[in-house]
C-alpha positions as CSV (number, residue, x, y, z in Angstrom):
1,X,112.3,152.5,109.6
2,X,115.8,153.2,110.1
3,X,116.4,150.6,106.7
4,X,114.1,151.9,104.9
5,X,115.2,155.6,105.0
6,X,118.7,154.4,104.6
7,X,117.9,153.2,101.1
8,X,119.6,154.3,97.7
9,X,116.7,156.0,96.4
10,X,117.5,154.8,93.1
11,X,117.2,151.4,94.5
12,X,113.9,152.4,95.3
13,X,113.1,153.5,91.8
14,X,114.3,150.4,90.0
15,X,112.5,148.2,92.7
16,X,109.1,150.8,91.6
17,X,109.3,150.8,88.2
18,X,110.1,147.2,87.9
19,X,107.1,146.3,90.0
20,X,104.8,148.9,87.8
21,X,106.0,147.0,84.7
22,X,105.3,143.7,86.1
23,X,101.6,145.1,86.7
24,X,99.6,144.7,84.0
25,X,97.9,147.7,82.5
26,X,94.3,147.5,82.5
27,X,92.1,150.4,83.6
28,X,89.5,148.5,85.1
29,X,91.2,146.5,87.6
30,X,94.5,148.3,88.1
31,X,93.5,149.6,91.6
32,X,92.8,145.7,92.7
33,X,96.2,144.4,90.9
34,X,97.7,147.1,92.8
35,X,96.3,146.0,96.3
36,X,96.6,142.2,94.6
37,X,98.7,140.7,98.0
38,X,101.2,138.6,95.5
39,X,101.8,141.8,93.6
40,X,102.8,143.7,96.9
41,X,104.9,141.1,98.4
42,X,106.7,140.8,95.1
43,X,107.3,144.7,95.1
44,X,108.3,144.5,99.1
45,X,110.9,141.5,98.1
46,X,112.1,143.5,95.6
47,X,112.6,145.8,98.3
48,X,114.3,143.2,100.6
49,X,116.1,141.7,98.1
50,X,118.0,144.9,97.7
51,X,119.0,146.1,101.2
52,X,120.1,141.7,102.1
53,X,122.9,142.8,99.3
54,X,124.3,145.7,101.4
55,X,124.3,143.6,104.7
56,X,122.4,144.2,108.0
């Protein structure tokens, strides 16, 4: 928990929006592409992907 809170929010951000944009927009299923297991790992090795490039 440490990690996470020591994240550059704007990290964060890009890492969010990026993910939203990658997310088709369609009304009716948004909530399951949301939940969509490939679509939340991709968002949480987004995530990874950032804090690997300041060193553990």
């Amino acid at each position: 928990l440490k990690k996470c809170a020591a994240v550059n929010s704007e990290e964060i951000r890009h890492c969010v929006d990026e993910y939203i944009q990658n997310v088709p927009v369609n009304p009716t299923s948004a909530l399951w592409l949301l939940l969509d297991p490939d679509n939340l790992l991709a968002a949480v090795r987004c995530q990874i992907k950032k804090d690997t490039t300041k060193g553990r």
